[in-house]
C-alpha positions in Angstrom: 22.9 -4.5 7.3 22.8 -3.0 3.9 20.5 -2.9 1.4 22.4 -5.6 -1.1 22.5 -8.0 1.3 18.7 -8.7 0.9 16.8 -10.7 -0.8 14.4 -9.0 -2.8 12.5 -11.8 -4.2 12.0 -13.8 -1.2 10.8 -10.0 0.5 8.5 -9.9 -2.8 7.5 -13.3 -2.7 6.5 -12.8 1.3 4.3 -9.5 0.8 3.0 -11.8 -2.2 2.0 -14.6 -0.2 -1.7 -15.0 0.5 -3.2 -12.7 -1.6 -5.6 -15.0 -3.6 -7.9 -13.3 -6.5 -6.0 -9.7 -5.5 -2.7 -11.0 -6.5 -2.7 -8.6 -10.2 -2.6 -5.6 -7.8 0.8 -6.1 -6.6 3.5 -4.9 -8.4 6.8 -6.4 -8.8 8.2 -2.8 -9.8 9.4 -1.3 -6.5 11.1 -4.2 -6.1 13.3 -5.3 -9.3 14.1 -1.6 -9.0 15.4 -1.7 -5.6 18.2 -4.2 -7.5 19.9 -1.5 -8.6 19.4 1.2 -6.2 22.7 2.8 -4.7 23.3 0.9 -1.6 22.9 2.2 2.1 22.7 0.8 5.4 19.6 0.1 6.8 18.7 1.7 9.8 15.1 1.5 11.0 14.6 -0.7 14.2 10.8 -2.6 14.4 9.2 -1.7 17.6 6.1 -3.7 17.3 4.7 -2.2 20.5 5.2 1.3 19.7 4.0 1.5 16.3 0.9 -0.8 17.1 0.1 2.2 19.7 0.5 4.8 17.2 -2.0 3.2 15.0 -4.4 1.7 17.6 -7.4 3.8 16.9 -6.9 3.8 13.1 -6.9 -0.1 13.6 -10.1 -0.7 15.4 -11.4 1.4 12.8 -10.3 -1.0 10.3 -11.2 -4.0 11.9 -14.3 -3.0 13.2 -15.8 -3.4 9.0 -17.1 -6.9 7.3 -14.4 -8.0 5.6 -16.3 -10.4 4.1 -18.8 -8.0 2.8 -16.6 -4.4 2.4 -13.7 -3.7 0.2 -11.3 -1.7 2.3 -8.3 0.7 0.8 -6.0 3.1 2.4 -4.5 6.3 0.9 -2.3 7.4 2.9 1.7 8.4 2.4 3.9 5.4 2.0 5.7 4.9 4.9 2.4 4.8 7.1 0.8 2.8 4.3 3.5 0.3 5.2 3.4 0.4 8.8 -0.7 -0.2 8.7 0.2 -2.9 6.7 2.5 -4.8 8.7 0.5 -4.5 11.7 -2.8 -6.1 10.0 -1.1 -9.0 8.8 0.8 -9.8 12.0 -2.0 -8.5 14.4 -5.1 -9.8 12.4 -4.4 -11.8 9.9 -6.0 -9.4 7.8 -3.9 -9.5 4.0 -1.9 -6.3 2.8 -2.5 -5.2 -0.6 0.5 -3.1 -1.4 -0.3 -1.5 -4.4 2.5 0.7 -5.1 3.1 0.9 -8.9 6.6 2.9 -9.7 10.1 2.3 -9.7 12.6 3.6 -6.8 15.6 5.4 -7.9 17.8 7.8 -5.9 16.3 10.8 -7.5 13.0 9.9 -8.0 10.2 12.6 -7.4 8.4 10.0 -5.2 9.9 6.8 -2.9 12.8 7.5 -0.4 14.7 5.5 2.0 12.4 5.5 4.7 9.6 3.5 2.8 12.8 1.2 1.6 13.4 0.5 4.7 9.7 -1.0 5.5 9.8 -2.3 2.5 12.1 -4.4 3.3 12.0 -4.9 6.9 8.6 -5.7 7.5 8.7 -7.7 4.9 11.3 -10.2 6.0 9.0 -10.3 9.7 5.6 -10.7 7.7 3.8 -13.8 9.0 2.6 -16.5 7.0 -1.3 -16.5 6.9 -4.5 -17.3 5.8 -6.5 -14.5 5.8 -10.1 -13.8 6.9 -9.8 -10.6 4.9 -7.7 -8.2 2.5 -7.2 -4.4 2.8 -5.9 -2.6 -0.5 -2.8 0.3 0.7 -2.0 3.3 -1.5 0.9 6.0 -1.6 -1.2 9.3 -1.7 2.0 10.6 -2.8 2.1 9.1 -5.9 1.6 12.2 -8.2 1.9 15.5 -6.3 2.8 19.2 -7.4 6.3 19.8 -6.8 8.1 23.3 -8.0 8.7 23.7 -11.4 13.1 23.4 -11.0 12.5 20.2 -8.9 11.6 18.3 -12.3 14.8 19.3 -13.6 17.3 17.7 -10.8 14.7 14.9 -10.2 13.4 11.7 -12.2 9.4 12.1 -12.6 8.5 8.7 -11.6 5.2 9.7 -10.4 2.0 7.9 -11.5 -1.9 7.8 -11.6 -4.1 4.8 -11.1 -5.9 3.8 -14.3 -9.1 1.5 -14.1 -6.9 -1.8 -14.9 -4.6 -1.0 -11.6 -7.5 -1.6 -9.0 -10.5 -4.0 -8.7 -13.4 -3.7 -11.0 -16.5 -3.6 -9.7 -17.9 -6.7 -11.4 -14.8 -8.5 -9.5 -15.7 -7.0 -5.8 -19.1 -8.7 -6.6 -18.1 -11.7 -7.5 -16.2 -12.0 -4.4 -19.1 -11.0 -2.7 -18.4 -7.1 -1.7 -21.4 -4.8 -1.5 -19.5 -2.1 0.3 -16.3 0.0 -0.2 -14.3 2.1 2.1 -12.1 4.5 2.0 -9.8 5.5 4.6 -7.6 8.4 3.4 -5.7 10.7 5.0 -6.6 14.0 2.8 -9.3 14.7 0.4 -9.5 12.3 -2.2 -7.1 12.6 -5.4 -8.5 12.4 -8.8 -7.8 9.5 -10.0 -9.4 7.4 -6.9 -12.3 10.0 -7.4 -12.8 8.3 -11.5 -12.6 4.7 -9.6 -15.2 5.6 -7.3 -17.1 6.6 -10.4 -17.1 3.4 -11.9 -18.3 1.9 -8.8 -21.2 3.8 -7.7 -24.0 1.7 -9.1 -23.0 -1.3 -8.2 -21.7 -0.8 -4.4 -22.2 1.4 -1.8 -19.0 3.3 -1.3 -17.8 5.5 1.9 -15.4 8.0 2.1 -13.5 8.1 5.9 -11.0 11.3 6.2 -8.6 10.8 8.9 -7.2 13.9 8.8 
């Protein structure tokens, strides 16, 4: 099948679904783009077997926390941001957060075919829930330093997060967090290093490098 034959609302409307007070932190952008991306086939095949046993260990890390009491987010690339998600909403019932704030385009600096592809397709297979629990999931390659002459064949459509684009602290409260953790899959980038700033009196906050 290729990629104009989907529906990208209802695929929207399905990683939407559930998400209670975190709703704001999912964009719409990635996927109004995708309505005019060039079209391709789609090619990835969901082996729900494999891919939970790539991820097994990162999971019962996961699931192991409070979710009732610790704020999870991942920062890790796209792709595997995507695949983590599926699996804790069909797994655990545990609620994605994809918070992936830019546009695709064919020549963009960051987004490819391969998160597309997830995008869509575990999308379409997400199940319908009520969730015990949410998990926030980042694309650590949202900004990154690319050679100087790629900037001129490529649209920049990199980005930072900015206070407004993830929970405030007084909101994690409210909802009855005390904890937040981390799970990235490098050192942290600078703009999750500010955030972390702006919590620090109010919960206690641990970094977990996967490497």
């Amino acid at each position: 099948m290729n990629l104009r034959e989907k529906n990208f609302k209802e695929i929207y409307r399905a990683w939407k679904a559930g998400l209670g007070p975190f709703e704001p932190f999912m964009r719409s952008g990635p996927f109004v783009s995708l309505q005019t991306y060039s079209d391709f086939k789609l090619n990835y095949l969901l082996d729900e077997p494999t891919l939970y046993n790539l991820y097994k260990e990162k999971l019962a890390q996961i699931t192991k926390n409070d979710f009732k009491k610790t704020f999870i987010i991942i920062d890790t690339n796209m792709s595997e941001s995507l695949e983590i998600a599926y699996l804790l909403n069909n797994k655990f019932n545990i609620k994605p957060i994809i918070n992936f704030n830019f546009l695709f385009h064919p020549y963009g600096l960051i987004g490819n075919t391969d998160s597309i592809e997830r995008l869509i397709l575990f999308g379409e297979n997400l199940h319908n829930i009520k969730p015990p629990g949410y998990v926030l999931l980042l694309d650590y390659e949202r900004y990154m330093d690319f050679p100087e002459d790629l900037y001129k064949k490529k649209l920049n459509n990199q980005y930072e997060f900015s206070a407004e684009d993830l929970p405030y602290a007084k909101t994690l409260k409210e909802l009855g967090y005390n904890n937040l953790t981390i799970y990235t899959k490098y050192t942290l980038k600078e703009d999750i290093r500010a955030y972390i700033d702006t919590l620090n009196k109010d919960l206690t906050v641990e970094i977990i490098n996967w490497g």
